[in-house]
C-alpha positions as CSV (number, residue, x, y, z in Angstrom):
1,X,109.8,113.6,115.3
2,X,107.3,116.6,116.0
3,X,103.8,116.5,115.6
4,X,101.5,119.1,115.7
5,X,97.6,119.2,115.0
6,X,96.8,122.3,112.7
7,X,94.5,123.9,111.3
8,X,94.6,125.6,108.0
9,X,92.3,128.4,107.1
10,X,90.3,128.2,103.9
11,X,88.3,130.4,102.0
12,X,85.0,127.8,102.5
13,X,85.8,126.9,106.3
14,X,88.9,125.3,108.3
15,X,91.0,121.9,106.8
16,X,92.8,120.3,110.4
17,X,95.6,118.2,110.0
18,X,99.2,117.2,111.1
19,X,102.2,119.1,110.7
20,X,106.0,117.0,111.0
21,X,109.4,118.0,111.5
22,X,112.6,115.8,112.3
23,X,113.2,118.3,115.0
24,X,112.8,121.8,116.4
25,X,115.1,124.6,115.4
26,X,116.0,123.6,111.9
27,X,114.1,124.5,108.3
28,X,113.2,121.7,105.9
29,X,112.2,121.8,102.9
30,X,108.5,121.8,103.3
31,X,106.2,118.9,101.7
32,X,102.5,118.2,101.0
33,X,101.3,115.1,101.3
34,X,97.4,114.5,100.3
35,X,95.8,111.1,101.7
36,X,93.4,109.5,99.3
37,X,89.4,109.0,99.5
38,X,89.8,107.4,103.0
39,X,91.1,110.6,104.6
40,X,93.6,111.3,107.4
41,X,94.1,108.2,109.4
42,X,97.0,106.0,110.9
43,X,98.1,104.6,107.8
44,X,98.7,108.0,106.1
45,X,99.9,110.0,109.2
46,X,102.9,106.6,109.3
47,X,103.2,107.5,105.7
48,X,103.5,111.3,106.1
49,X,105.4,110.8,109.0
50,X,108.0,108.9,107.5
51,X,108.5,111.2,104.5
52,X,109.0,114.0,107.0
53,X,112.2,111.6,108.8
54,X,113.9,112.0,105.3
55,X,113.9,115.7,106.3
56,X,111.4,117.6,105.3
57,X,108.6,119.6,106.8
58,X,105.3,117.6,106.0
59,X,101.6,119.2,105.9
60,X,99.3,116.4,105.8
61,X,95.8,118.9,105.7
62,X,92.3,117.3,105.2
63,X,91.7,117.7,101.9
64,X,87.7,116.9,102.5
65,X,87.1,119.8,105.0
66,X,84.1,121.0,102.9
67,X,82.5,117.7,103.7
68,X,83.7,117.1,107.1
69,X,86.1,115.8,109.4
70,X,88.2,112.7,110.3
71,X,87.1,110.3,110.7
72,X,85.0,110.6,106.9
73,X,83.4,107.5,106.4
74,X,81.2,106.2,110.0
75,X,81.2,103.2,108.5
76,X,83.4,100.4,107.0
77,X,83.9,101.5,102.8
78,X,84.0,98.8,100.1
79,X,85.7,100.1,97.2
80,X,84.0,97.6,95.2
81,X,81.0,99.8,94.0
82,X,78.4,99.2,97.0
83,X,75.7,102.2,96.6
84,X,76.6,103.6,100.2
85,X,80.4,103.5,99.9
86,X,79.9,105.2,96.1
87,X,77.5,108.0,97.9
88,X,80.0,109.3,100.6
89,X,82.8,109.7,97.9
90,X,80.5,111.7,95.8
91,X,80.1,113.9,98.8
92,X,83.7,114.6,99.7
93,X,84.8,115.1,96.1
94,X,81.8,117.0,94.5
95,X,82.9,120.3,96.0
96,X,86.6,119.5,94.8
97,X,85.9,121.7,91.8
98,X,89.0,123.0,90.1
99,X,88.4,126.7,91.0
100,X,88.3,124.9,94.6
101,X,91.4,122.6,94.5
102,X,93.3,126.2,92.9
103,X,92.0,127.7,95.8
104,X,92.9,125.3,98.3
105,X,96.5,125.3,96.9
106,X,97.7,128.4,97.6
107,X,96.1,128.6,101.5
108,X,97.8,125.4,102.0
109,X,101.2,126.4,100.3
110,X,101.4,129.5,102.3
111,X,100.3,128.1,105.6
112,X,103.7,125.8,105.0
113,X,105.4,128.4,104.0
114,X,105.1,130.6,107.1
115,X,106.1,127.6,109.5
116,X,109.0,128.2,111.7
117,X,110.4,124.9,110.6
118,X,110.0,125.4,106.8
119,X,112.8,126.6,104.3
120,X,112.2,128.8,102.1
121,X,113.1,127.3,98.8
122,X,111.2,125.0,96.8
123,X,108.2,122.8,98.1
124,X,106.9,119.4,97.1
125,X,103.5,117.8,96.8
126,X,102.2,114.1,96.7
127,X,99.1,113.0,96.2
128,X,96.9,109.3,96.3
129,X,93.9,107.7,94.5
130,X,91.9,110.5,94.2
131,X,94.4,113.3,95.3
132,X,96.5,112.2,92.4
133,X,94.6,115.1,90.3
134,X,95.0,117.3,93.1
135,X,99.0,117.4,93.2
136,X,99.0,118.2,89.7
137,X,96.6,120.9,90.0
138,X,98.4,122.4,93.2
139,X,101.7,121.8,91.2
140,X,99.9,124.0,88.2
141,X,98.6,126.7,90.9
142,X,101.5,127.9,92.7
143,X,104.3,127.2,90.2
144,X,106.3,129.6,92.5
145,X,107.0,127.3,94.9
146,X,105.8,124.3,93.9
147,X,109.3,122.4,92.3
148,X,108.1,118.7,92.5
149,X,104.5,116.5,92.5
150,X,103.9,113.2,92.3
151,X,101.0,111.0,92.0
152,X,100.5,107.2,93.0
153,X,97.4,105.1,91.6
154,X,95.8,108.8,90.8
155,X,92.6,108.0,89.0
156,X,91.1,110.3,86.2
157,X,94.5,111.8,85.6
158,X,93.0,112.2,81.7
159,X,89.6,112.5,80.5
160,X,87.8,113.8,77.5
161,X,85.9,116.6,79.7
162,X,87.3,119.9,79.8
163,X,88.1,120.2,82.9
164,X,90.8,117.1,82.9
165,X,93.7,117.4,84.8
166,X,96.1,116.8,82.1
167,X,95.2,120.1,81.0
168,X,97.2,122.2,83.5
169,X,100.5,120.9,82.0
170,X,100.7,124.1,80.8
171,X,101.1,126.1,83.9
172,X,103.1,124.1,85.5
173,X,107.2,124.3,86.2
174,X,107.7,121.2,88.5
175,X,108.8,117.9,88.0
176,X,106.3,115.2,88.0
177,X,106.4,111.0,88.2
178,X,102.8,109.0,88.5
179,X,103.2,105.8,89.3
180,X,100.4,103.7,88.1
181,X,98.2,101.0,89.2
182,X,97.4,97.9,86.4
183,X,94.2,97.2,85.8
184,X,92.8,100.5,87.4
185,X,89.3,101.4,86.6
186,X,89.7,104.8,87.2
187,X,92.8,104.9,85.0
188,X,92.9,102.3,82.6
189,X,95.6,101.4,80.0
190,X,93.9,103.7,77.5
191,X,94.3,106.7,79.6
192,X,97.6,106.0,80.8
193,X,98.7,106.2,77.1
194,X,97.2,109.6,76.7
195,X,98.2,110.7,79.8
196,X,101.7,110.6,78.2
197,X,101.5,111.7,75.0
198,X,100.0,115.0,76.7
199,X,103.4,114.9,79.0
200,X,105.9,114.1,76.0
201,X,103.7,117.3,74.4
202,X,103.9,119.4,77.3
203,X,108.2,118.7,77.1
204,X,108.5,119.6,80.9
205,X,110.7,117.5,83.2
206,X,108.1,113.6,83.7
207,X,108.3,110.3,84.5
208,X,105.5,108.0,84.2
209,X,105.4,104.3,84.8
210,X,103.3,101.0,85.5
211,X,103.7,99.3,88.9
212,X,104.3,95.7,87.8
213,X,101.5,93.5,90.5
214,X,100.5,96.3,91.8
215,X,96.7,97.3,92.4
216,X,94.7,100.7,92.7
217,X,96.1,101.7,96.1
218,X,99.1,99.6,97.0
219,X,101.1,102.3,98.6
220,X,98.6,102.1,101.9
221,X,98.9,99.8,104.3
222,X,96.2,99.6,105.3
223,X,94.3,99.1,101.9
224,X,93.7,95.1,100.7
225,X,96.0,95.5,98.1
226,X,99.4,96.5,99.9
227,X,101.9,95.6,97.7
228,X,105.2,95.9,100.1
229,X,107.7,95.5,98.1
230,X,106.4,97.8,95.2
231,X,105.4,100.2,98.0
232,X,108.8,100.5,98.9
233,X,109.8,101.0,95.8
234,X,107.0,104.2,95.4
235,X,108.3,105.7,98.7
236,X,112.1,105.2,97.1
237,X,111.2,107.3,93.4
238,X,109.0,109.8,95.9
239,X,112.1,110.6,98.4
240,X,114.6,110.6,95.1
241,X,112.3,112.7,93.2
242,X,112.1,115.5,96.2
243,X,116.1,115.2,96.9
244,X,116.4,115.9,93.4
245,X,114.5,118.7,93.2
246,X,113.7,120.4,96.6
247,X,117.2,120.0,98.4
Protein backbone atom coordinates (compact mmCIF):
# COMPACT_ATOMS: atom_id res chain seq x y z
CA UNK A 1 0.00 0.00 0.00
CA UNK A 2 1.26 3.70 -0.69
CA UNK A 3 0.73 6.50 1.39
CA UNK A 4 1.33 9.80 0.68
CA UNK A 5 0.58 13.13 2.66
CA UNK A 6 -0.90 15.85 0.22
CA UNK A 7 -1.98 18.77 0.02
CA UNK A 8 -4.75 20.05 -2.11
CA UNK A 9 -5.03 23.58 -3.15
CA UNK A 10 -8.29 25.46 -2.50
CA UNK A 11 -9.59 28.62 -3.46
CA UNK A 12 -9.93 29.73 0.63
CA UNK A 13 -6.45 28.07 1.65
CA UNK A 14 -4.74 24.39 1.55
CA UNK A 15 -6.94 20.95 2.68
CA UNK A 16 -3.84 18.22 3.64
CA UNK A 17 -4.65 14.75 3.59
CA UNK A 18 -3.60 11.15 2.52
CA UNK A 19 -3.50 9.83 -0.80
CA UNK A 20 -3.57 5.54 -1.31
CA UNK A 21 -2.69 3.24 -3.97
CA UNK A 22 -2.35 -0.67 -3.97
CA UNK A 23 0.89 -0.05 -5.66
CA UNK A 24 3.15 2.16 -7.86
CA UNK A 25 2.94 1.99 -11.64
CA UNK A 26 -0.72 1.11 -12.15
CA UNK A 27 -4.04 3.56 -12.56
CA UNK A 28 -7.07 2.91 -10.32
CA UNK A 29 -10.03 4.13 -10.51
CA UNK A 30 -9.74 7.06 -8.25
CA UNK A 31 -12.07 7.55 -5.00
CA UNK A 32 -13.06 10.16 -2.48
CA UNK A 33 -13.57 9.33 0.70
CA UNK A 34 -14.80 12.27 3.33
CA UNK A 35 -14.36 11.48 7.24
CA UNK A 36 -17.14 12.72 9.31
CA UNK A 37 -17.22 15.72 12.07
CA UNK A 38 -14.24 14.05 13.83
CA UNK A 39 -11.80 14.70 10.94
CA UNK A 40 -8.90 12.67 9.57
CA UNK A 41 -7.68 10.37 12.12
CA UNK A 42 -6.60 6.51 12.51
CA UNK A 43 -9.99 5.13 12.25
CA UNK A 44 -10.78 6.86 8.83
CA UNK A 45 -7.25 6.69 7.31
CA UNK A 46 -7.85 2.29 8.28
CA UNK A 47 -11.12 2.93 6.52
CA UNK A 48 -9.73 4.82 3.47
CA UNK A 49 -6.96 2.69 3.44
CA UNK A 50 -8.88 -0.39 3.06
CA UNK A 51 -11.15 0.92 0.32
CA UNK A 52 -8.04 1.83 -1.60
CA UNK A 53 -6.81 -2.35 -1.19
CA UNK A 54 -10.00 -3.11 -3.24
CA UNK A 55 -8.14 -1.16 -5.94
CA UNK A 56 -8.71 2.12 -6.24
CA UNK A 57 -6.86 5.35 -5.79
CA UNK A 58 -8.29 7.04 -2.49
CA UNK A 59 -8.14 10.89 -1.59
CA UNK A 60 -8.94 11.18 1.92
CA UNK A 61 -8.61 15.48 1.96
CA UNK A 62 -9.57 17.41 5.14
CA UNK A 63 -12.66 18.55 4.44
CA UNK A 64 -12.46 21.25 7.52
CA UNK A 65 -9.39 23.11 6.17
CA UNK A 66 -11.26 26.50 6.51
CA UNK A 67 -11.32 25.78 10.21
CA UNK A 68 -8.10 24.13 10.72
CA UNK A 69 -6.14 21.16 10.86
CA UNK A 70 -5.92 17.61 12.20
CA UNK A 71 -6.16 17.06 14.81
CA UNK A 72 -9.84 19.33 15.03
CA UNK A 73 -11.09 18.92 18.27
CA UNK A 74 -8.02 19.57 21.32
CA UNK A 75 -10.22 17.99 23.38
CA UNK A 76 -12.31 14.78 23.90
CA UNK A 77 -16.09 15.56 21.86
CA UNK A 78 -19.30 14.17 23.30
CA UNK A 79 -21.76 13.93 20.69
CA UNK A 80 -24.33 14.07 23.21
CA UNK A 81 -25.09 17.82 23.00
CA UNK A 82 -22.39 19.32 25.61
CA UNK A 83 -22.15 23.28 24.73
CA UNK A 84 -18.39 22.87 23.92
CA UNK A 85 -18.51 19.86 21.70
CA UNK A 86 -21.83 21.63 19.88
CA UNK A 87 -19.41 24.99 19.44
CA UNK A 88 -16.45 23.36 17.54
CA UNK A 89 -18.84 21.66 15.00
CA UNK A 90 -20.49 24.86 14.37
CA UNK A 91 -17.07 26.17 13.47
CA UNK A 92 -15.93 23.56 11.06
CA UNK A 93 -19.23 23.31 9.20
CA UNK A 94 -20.38 27.01 9.22
CA UNK A 95 -18.10 27.82 6.30
CA UNK A 96 -19.37 24.53 4.47
CA UNK A 97 -21.75 26.68 2.49
CA UNK A 98 -23.00 25.15 -0.68
CA UNK A 99 -21.23 27.60 -3.03
CA UNK A 100 -18.17 26.24 -0.80
CA UNK A 101 -18.69 22.43 -0.79
CA UNK A 102 -19.29 23.08 -5.09
CA UNK A 103 -16.19 24.71 -4.90
CA UNK A 104 -14.33 22.37 -2.94
CA UNK A 105 -15.51 19.54 -5.36
CA UNK A 106 -14.01 20.32 -8.32
CA UNK A 107 -10.27 21.28 -6.75
CA UNK A 108 -10.54 17.97 -5.08
CA UNK A 109 -11.76 16.00 -8.25
CA UNK A 110 -9.06 17.38 -10.37
CA UNK A 111 -6.30 17.09 -7.88
CA UNK A 112 -7.28 13.14 -8.19
CA UNK A 113 -7.59 13.31 -11.47
CA UNK A 114 -4.03 14.47 -12.27
CA UNK A 115 -2.37 11.68 -10.04
CA UNK A 116 -0.03 9.40 -11.76
CA UNK A 117 -1.88 6.55 -10.22
CA UNK A 118 -5.44 7.55 -11.24
CA UNK A 119 -7.41 6.26 -14.24
CA UNK A 120 -9.08 8.29 -16.12
CA UNK A 121 -12.55 7.05 -16.20
CA UNK A 122 -15.20 7.50 -13.71
CA UNK A 123 -14.53 8.51 -9.96
CA UNK A 124 -16.44 7.78 -6.77
CA UNK A 125 -17.17 9.61 -3.57
CA UNK A 126 -18.22 8.56 -0.02
CA UNK A 127 -19.13 10.47 2.61
CA UNK A 128 -20.00 10.17 6.74
CA UNK A 129 -22.21 11.86 9.38
CA UNK A 130 -21.91 15.14 8.32
CA UNK A 131 -20.05 14.59 4.87
CA UNK A 132 -23.08 12.58 3.85
CA UNK A 133 -24.51 16.02 2.29
CA UNK A 134 -21.23 16.65 0.95
CA UNK A 135 -20.94 13.47 -1.42
CA UNK A 136 -24.11 14.29 -2.85
CA UNK A 137 -23.26 17.76 -3.50
CA UNK A 138 -19.76 16.80 -5.04
CA UNK A 139 -21.71 13.94 -6.91
CA UNK A 140 -24.14 17.07 -8.21
CA UNK A 141 -20.96 19.39 -9.01
CA UNK A 142 -18.80 17.51 -11.20
CA UNK A 143 -21.25 15.08 -12.83
CA UNK A 144 -18.37 14.60 -15.40
CA UNK A 145 -16.60 12.45 -13.46
CA UNK A 146 -18.37 11.81 -10.62
CA UNK A 147 -20.21 8.06 -11.52
CA UNK A 148 -20.96 6.87 -7.90
CA UNK A 149 -21.65 8.57 -4.08
CA UNK A 150 -22.63 7.12 -1.20
CA UNK A 151 -23.54 8.32 2.12
CA UNK A 152 -23.61 6.44 5.61
CA UNK A 153 -25.57 7.87 8.80
CA UNK A 154 -25.51 11.36 6.58
CA UNK A 155 -27.52 13.72 8.77
CA UNK A 156 -29.76 16.63 7.17
CA UNK A 157 -29.88 14.77 3.90
CA UNK A 158 -33.59 16.62 3.63
CA UNK A 159 -34.77 19.71 5.04
CA UNK A 160 -37.49 22.25 4.45
CA UNK A 161 -34.68 25.13 3.89
CA UNK A 162 -33.74 25.91 0.48
CA UNK A 163 -30.66 25.00 0.46
CA UNK A 164 -31.28 21.06 1.34
CA UNK A 165 -29.31 18.66 -0.19
CA UNK A 166 -31.98 16.75 -1.76
CA UNK A 167 -32.25 19.47 -4.04
CA UNK A 168 -29.22 18.78 -6.27
CA UNK A 169 -30.91 15.46 -7.55
CA UNK A 170 -31.31 17.27 -10.43
CA UNK A 171 -27.73 17.76 -11.57
CA UNK A 172 -26.59 14.84 -10.75
CA UNK A 173 -25.72 11.54 -13.14
CA UNK A 174 -24.22 9.06 -10.53
CA UNK A 175 -25.53 6.31 -8.72
CA UNK A 176 -26.23 6.83 -5.18
CA UNK A 177 -27.12 4.38 -1.85
CA UNK A 178 -27.42 6.02 1.87
CA UNK A 179 -27.45 3.81 4.35
CA UNK A 180 -29.20 5.06 7.34
CA UNK A 181 -28.89 5.17 11.01
CA UNK A 182 -32.37 4.37 13.26
CA UNK A 183 -33.17 6.61 15.55
CA UNK A 184 -30.95 9.41 14.07
CA UNK A 185 -31.59 12.92 15.29
CA UNK A 186 -30.20 14.46 12.45
CA UNK A 187 -32.18 12.21 10.11
CA UNK A 188 -35.14 10.93 11.57
CA UNK A 189 -37.72 8.56 10.16
CA UNK A 190 -39.63 11.49 8.78
CA UNK A 191 -36.91 12.69 6.71
CA UNK A 192 -35.82 9.41 5.57
CA UNK A 193 -39.30 9.05 3.99
CA UNK A 194 -38.93 12.33 2.05
CA UNK A 195 -35.56 11.80 1.29
CA UNK A 196 -37.02 9.01 -0.98
CA UNK A 197 -39.84 10.24 -2.41
CA UNK A 198 -37.53 13.10 -3.78
CA UNK A 199 -35.16 10.06 -5.16
CA UNK A 200 -38.20 7.92 -6.64
CA UNK A 201 -39.03 11.72 -8.20
CA UNK A 202 -35.71 12.38 -9.36
CA UNK A 203 -35.89 8.54 -11.32
CA UNK A 204 -31.95 8.34 -11.42
CA UNK A 205 -30.18 5.11 -10.51
CA UNK A 206 -30.74 4.92 -5.87
CA UNK A 207 -30.76 2.81 -3.22
CA UNK A 208 -31.77 3.81 0.15
CA UNK A 209 -32.06 1.71 3.24
CA UNK A 210 -32.28 1.41 7.16
CA UNK A 211 -29.32 -0.27 9.07
CA UNK A 212 -31.23 -2.66 11.31
CA UNK A 213 -29.30 -1.95 15.20
CA UNK A 214 -27.41 0.34 13.84
CA UNK A 215 -26.72 3.84 15.44
CA UNK A 216 -25.63 7.42 14.07
CA UNK A 217 -22.04 6.46 13.20
CA UNK A 218 -21.58 2.72 13.29
CA UNK A 219 -19.27 2.50 10.33
CA UNK A 220 -16.25 4.01 12.67
CA UNK A 221 -14.45 2.17 14.81
CA UNK A 222 -13.60 4.16 16.72
CA UNK A 223 -17.17 5.76 17.46
CA UNK A 224 -19.32 4.13 20.74
CA UNK A 225 -21.61 2.76 18.47
CA UNK A 226 -19.49 0.41 16.16
CA UNK A 227 -21.82 -1.90 14.95
CA UNK A 228 -19.23 -4.70 13.21
CA UNK A 229 -21.22 -6.76 11.67
CA UNK A 230 -23.52 -3.99 9.97
CA UNK A 231 -20.24 -2.13 9.37
CA UNK A 232 -19.17 -4.82 7.26
CA UNK A 233 -22.03 -5.06 5.62
CA UNK A 234 -21.75 -0.89 4.69
CA UNK A 235 -18.16 -1.45 3.49
CA UNK A 236 -19.64 -4.65 1.26
CA UNK A 237 -22.77 -2.28 -0.61
CA UNK A 238 -19.77 0.65 -0.80
CA UNK A 239 -17.10 -1.65 -2.63
CA UNK A 240 -20.18 -3.32 -4.81
CA UNK A 241 -21.62 -0.03 -5.53
CA UNK A 242 -18.03 1.36 -7.00
CA UNK A 243 -17.27 -2.15 -8.89
CA UNK A 244 -20.53 -1.60 -10.39
CA UNK A 245 -20.04 1.63 -11.54
CA UNK A 246 -16.34 2.82 -11.67
CA UNK A 247 -14.63 -0.44 -13.01
Amino acid sequence: MIEEEIQVHMTDGTSEGILYCPERGRRWPGVIHLTDIGGIRPAHRDMARRLAAEGYTVLMPNVFYRTGRPPLFDFKPSMGGDERTTKRIAEMTGPLTPEAVEDDASKYVDFLAARDSTGEGAMGVVGYCATGSMAIRIAAARPDRIAAAASFHGGRLFTEAPTSPHLVLPGIKAALYFGHAIQDRSMPDEAIEKLTRALESWGGRYESEVYEGAYHSWTVPDSPVYNQSQAERAFQKLTDLFTRTLR
